[in-house]
Legacy VTK file of the C-alpha trace (Angstrom):
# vtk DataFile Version 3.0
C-alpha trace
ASCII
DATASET POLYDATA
POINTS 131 float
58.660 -52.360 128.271
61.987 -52.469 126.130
64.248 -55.970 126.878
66.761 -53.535 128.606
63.683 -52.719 131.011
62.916 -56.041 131.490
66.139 -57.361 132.053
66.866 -54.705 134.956
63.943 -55.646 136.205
64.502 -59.626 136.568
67.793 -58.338 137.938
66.309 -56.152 140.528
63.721 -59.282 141.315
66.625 -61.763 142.123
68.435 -59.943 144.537
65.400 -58.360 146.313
64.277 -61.935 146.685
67.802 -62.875 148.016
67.761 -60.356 150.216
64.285 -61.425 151.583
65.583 -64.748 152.320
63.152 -66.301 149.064
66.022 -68.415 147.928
63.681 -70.933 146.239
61.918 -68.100 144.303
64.923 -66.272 143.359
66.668 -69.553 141.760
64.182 -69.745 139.688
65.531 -66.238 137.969
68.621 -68.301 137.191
69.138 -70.260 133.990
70.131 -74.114 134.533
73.190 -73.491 132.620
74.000 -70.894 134.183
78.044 -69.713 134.823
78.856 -67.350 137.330
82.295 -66.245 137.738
83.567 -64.522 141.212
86.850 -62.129 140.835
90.470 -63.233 143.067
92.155 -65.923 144.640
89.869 -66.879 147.969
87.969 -69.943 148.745
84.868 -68.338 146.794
86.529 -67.486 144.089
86.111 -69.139 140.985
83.559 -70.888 138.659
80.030 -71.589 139.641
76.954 -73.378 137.929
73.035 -73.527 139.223
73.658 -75.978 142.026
76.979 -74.608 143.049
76.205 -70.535 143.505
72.322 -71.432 144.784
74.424 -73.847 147.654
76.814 -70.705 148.172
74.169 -68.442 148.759
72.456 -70.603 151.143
75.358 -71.082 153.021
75.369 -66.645 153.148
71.872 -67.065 154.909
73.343 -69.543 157.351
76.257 -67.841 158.140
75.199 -64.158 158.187
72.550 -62.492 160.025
70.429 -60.807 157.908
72.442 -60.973 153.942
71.320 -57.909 152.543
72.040 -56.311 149.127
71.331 -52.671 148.740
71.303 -51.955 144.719
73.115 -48.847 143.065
73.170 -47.817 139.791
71.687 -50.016 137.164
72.883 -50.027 133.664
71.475 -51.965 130.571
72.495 -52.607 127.173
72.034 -55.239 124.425
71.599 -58.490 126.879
73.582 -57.159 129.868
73.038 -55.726 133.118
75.721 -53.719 135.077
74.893 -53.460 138.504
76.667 -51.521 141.497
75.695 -53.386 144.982
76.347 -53.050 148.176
75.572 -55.525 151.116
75.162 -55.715 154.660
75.334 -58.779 157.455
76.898 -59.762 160.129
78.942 -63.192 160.423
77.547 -65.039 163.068
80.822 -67.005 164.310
82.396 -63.719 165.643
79.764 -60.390 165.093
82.084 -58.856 162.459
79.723 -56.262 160.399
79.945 -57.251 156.715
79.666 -54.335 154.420
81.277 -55.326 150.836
80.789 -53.405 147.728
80.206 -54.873 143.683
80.207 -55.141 140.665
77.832 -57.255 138.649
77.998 -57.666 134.999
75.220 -59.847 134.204
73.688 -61.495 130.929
70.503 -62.506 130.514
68.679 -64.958 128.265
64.859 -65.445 127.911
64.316 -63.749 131.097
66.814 -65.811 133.142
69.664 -65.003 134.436
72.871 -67.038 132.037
75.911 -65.431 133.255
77.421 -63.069 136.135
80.746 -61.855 136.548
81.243 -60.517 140.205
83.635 -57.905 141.411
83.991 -57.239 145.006
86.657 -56.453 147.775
88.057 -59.603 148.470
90.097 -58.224 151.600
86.990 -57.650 153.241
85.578 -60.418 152.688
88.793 -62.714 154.151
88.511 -60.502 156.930
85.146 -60.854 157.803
85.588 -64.429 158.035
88.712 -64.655 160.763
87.772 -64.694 164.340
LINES 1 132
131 0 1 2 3 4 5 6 7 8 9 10 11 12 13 14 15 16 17 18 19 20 21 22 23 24 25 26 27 28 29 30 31 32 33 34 35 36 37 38 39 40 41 42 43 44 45 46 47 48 49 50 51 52 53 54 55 56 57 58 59 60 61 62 63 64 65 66 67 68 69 70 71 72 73 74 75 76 77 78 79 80 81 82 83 84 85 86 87 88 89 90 91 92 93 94 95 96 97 98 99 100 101 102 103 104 105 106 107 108 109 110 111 112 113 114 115 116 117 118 119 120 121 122 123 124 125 126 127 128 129 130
């Protein structure tokens, strides 16, 4: 298996496992230095390490029913991943179906995951979250 093949893989791992509701398991995919970066001006946006995105997606399990991401097209090159995602859930507070669509660029580093820059409607996602 070439490193592009293996990274895609470890990719597809972590958010099958996220999407299974293994949060434990799939953290462990993630480097401890890890920086992930999420596109715009909302509350989400921004810089995240370990503890900070693996608290942010346990707060997606206990605010959505049923956080889903449905993977697209996978790309690899060199150390990088491009992945085109889709998810599905609905927000618990007020039944509002969310359906957002992504981007991933992610880099990985002895089989972990060391970087992820995240592109997504960020419209949606505001207005998933009024009641």
């Amino acid at each position: 298996m070439t490193t592009q093949e293996s990274n895609k893989k470890i990719v597809k791992e972590y958010f099958d496992l996220v999407s299974e509701q293994k949060l434990s398991e799939a953290f462990v995919l993630l480097a401890d230095d890890l920086h992930w970066w999420i596109l715009g001006n909302i509350p989400v946006s921004g810089d995240y390490d370990k503890r900070k995105i693996s608290l942010g997606f346990k707060m997606l399990q206990r605010n959505f029913e049923k956080f889903t991401f449905l993977l697209g097209e996978m790309t690899a090159e060199e150390d990088r991943v491009s992945l085109i995602a889709e998810s599905k859930a609905v927000r618990k507070s007020n039944s509002k179906l969310y359906n957002n669509h992504y981007h991933f660029l992610i880099t990985l580093r002895d089989n972990r995951i060391v970087k992820v820059k995240e592109y997504f409607d960020t419209v949606h996602a505001v207005w998933v979250e009024e009641n």
